[in-house]
N, CA and C atoms as a LAMMPS dump frame, in Angstrom:
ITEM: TIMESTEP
0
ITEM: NUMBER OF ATOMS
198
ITEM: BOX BOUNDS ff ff ff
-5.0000000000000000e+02 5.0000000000000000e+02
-5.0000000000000000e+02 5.0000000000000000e+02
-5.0000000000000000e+02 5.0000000000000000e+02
ITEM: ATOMS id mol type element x y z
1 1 1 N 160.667 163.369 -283.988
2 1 2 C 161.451 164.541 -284.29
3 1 3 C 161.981 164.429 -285.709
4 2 1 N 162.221 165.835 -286.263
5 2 2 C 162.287 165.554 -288.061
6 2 3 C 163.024 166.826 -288.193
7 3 1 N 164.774 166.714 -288.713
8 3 2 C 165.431 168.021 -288.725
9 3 3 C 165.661 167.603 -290.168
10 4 1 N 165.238 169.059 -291.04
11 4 2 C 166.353 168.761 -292.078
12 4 3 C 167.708 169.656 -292.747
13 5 1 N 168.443 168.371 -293.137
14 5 2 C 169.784 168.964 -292.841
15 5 3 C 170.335 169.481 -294.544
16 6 1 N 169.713 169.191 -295.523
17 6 2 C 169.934 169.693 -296.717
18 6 3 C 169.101 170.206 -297.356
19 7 1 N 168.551 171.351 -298.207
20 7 2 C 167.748 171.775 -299.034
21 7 3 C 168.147 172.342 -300.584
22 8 1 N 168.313 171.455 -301.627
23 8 2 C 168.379 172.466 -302.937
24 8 3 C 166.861 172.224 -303.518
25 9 1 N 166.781 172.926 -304.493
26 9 2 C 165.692 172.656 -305.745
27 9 3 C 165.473 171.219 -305.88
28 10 1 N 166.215 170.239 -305.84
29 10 2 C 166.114 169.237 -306.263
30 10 3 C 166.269 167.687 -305.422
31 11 1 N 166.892 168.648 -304.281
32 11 2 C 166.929 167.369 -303.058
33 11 3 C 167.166 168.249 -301.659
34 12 1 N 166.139 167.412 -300.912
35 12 2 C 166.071 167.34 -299.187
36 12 3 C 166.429 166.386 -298.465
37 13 1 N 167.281 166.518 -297.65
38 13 2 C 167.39 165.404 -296.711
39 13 3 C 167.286 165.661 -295.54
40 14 1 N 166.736 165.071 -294.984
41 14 2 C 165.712 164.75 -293.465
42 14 3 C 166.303 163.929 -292.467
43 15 1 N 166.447 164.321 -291.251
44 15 2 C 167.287 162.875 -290.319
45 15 3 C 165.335 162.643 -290.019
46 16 1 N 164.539 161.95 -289.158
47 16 2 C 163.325 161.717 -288.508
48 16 3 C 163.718 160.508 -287.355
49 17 1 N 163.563 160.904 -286.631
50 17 2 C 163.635 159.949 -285.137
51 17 3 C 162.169 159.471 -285.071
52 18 1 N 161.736 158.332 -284.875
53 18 2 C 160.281 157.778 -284.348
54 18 3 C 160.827 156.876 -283.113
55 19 1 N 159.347 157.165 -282.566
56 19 2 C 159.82 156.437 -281.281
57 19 3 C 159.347 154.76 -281.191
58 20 1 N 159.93 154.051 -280.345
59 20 2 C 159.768 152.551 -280.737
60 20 3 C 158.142 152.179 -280.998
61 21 1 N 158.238 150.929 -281.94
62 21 2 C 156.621 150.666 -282.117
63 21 3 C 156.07 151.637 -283.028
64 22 1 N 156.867 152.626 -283.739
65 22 2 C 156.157 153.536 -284.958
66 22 3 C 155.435 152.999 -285.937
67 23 1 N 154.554 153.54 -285.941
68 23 2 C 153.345 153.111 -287.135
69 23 3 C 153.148 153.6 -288.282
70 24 1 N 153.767 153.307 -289.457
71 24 2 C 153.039 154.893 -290.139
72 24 3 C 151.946 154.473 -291.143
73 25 1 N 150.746 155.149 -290.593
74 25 2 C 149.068 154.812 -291.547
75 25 3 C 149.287 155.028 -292.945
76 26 1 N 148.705 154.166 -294.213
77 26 2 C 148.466 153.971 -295.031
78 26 3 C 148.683 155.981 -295.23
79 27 1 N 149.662 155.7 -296.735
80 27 2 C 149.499 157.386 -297.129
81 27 3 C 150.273 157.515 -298.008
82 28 1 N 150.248 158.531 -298.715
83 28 2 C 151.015 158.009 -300.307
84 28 3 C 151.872 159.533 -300.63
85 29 1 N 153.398 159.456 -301.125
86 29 2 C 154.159 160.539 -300.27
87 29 3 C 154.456 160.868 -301.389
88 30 1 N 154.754 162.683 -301.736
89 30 2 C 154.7 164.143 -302.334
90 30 3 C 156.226 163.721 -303.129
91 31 1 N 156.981 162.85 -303.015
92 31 2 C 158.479 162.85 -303.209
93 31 3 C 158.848 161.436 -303.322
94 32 1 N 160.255 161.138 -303.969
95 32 2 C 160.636 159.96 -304.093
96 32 3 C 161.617 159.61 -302.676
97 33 1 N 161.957 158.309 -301.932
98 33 2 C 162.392 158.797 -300.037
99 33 3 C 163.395 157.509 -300.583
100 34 1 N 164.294 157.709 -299.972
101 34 2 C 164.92 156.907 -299.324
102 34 3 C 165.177 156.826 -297.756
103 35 1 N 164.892 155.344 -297.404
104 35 2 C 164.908 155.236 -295.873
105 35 3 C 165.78 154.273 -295.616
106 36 1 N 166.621 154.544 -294.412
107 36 2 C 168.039 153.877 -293.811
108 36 3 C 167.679 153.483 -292.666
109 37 1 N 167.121 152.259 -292.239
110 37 2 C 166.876 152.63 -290.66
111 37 3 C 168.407 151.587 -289.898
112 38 1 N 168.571 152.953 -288.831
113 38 2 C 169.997 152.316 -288.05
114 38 3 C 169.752 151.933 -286.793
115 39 1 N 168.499 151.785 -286.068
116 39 2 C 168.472 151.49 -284.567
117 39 3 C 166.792 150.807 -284.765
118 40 1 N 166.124 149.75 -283.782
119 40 2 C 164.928 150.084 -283.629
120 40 3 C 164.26 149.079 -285.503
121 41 1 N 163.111 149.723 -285.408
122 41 2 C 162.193 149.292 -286.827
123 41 3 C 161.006 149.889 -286.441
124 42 1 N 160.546 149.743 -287.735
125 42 2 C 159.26 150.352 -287.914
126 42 3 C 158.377 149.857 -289.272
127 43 1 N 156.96 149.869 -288.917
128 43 2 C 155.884 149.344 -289.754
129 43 3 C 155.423 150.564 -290.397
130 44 1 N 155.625 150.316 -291.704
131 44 2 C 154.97 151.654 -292.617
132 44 3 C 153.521 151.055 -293.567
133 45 1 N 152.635 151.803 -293.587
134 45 2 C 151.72 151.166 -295.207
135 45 3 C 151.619 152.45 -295.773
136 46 1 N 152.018 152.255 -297.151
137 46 2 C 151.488 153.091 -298.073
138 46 3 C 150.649 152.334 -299.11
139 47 1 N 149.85 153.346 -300.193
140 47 2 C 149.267 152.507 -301.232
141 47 3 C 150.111 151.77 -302.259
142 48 1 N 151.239 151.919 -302.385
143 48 2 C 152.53 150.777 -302.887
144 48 3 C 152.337 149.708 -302.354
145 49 1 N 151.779 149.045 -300.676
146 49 2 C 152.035 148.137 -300.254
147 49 3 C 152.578 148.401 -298.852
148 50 1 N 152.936 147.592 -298.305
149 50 2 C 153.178 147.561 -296.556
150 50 3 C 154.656 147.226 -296.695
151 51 1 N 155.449 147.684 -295.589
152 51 2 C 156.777 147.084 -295.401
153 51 3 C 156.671 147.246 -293.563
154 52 1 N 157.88 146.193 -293.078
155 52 2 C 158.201 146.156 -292.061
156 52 3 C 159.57 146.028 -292.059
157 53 1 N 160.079 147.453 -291.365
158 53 2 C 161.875 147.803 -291.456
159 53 3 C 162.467 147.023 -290.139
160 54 1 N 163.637 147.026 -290.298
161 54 2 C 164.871 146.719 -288.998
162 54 3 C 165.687 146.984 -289.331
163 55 1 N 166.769 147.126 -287.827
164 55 2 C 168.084 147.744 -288.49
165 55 3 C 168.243 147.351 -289.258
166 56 1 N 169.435 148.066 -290.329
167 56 2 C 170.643 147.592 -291.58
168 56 3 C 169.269 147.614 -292.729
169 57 1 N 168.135 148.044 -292.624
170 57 2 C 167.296 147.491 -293.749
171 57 3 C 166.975 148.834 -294.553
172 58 1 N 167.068 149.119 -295.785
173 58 2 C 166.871 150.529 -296.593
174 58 3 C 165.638 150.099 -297.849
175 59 1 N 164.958 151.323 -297.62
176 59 2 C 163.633 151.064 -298.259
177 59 3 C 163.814 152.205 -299.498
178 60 1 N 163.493 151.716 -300.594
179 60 2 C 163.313 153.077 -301.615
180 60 3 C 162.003 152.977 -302.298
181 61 1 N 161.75 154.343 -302.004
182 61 2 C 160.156 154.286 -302.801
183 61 3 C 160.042 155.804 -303.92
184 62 1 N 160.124 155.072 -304.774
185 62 2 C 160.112 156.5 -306.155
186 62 3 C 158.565 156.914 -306.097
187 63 1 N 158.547 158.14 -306.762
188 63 2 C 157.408 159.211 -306.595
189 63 3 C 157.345 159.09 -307.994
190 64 1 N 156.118 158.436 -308.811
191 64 2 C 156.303 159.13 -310.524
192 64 3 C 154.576 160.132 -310.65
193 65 1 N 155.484 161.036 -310.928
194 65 2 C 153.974 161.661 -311.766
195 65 3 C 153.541 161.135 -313.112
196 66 1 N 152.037 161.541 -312.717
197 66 2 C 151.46 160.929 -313.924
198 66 3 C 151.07 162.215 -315.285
């Protein structure tokens, strides 16, 4: 589930619930994210590289155009 709760020109923010054991396949994302995870973890790969989250753990991944 994926609500989002802010929209300007210049920033969105997104709550996203995944359910335990989330996977997310290799994929390379439209925007710069910050991720907070507060319950649970989750395995992401992008072409940056792989991470594996747990609680209390915050991931930032900048978007640069070329």
């Amino acid at each position: 589930m994926k609500r989002t709760l802010v929209t300007t020109p210049t920033v969105r923010v997104d709550v996203a619930l995944f359910a335990g054991g989330a996977h997310q396949p290799r994929h390379r994302d439209r925007q710069s994210r910050i991720t907070f995870v507060l319950g649970g973890g989750f395995r992401e790969e992008a072409n940056a590289g792989q991470a594996r989250l747990a609680p209390g753990d915050v991931l930032f991944k900048s978007h640069r155009t070329q």
